[in-house]
C-alpha positions as CSV (number, residue, x, y, z in Angstrom):
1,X,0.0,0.0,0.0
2,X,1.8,3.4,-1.4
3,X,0.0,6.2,1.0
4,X,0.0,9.9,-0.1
5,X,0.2,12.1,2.5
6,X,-1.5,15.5,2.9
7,X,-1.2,17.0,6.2
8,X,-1.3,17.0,10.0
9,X,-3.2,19.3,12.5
10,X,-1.8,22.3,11.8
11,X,-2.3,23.8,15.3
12,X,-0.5,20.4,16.7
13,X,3.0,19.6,17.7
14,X,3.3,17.5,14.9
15,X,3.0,14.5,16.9
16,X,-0.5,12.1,17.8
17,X,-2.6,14.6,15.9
18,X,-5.4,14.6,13.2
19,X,-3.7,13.4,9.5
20,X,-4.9,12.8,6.3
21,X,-3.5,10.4,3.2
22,X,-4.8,9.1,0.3
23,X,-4.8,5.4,-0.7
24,X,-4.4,5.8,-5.2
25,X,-4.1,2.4,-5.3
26,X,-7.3,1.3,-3.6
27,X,-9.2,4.8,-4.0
28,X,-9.6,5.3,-0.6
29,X,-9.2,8.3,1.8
30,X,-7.3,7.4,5.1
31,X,-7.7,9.7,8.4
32,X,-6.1,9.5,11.7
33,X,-8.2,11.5,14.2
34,X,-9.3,11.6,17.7
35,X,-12.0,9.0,19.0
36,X,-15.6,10.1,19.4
37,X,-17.0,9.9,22.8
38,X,-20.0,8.1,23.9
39,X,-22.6,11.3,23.4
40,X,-20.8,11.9,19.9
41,X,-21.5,8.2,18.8
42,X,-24.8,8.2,20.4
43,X,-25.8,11.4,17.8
44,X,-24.4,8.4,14.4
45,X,-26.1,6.1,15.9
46,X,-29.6,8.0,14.8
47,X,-29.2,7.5,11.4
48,X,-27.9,4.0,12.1
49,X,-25.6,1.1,13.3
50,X,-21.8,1.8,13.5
51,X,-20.3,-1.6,12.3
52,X,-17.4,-3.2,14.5
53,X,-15.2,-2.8,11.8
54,X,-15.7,1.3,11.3
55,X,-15.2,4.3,13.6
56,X,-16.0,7.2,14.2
57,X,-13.4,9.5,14.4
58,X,-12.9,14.0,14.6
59,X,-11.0,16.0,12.7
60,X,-10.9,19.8,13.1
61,X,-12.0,22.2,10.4
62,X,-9.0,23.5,10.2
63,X,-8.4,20.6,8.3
64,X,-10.0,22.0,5.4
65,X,-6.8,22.6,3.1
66,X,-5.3,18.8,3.5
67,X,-8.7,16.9,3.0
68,X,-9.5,19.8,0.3
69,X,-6.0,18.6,-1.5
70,X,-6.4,15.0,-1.1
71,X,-10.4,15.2,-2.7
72,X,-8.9,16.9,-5.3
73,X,-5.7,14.2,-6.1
74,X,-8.5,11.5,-5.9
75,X,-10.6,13.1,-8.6
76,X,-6.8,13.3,-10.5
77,X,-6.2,10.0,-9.5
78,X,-6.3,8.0,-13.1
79,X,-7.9,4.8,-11.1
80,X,-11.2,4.9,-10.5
């Protein structure tokens, strides 16, 4: 798996913080963010089940320029 990275947190040390990639190969979006608590999963769960094998995860909106730069390599991206 080749990831492509974006970005981390900006307002972060640069360590165990928010960051986003970009799986070419396998056309997928990968994120690293902080865990939803209990009340936060509870709002999902509304419009349904969270699956064992997902998660619900944060990231700040100050975030906007990596995930904006990694939507826009995926619509590049020559796999599809």
């Amino acid at each position: 798996m080749t990831l492509r990275f974006f970005g981390k947190d900006p307002e972060t040390n640069g360590d165990h913080c928010p960051t986003v990639w970009l799986d070419e190969e396998k056309q997928e979006f990968v994120v690293q963010g902080w865990k939803a608590d209990e009340a936060l999963q509870a709002e999902c769960l509304v419009t349904g089940p969270i699956p064992d094998t997902e998660a619900v995860v944060r990231l700040p909106v100050r975030m906007a320029e990596q995930i904006r730069e990694a939507l826009d390599a995926a619509e590049r991206s020559p796999v599809r």
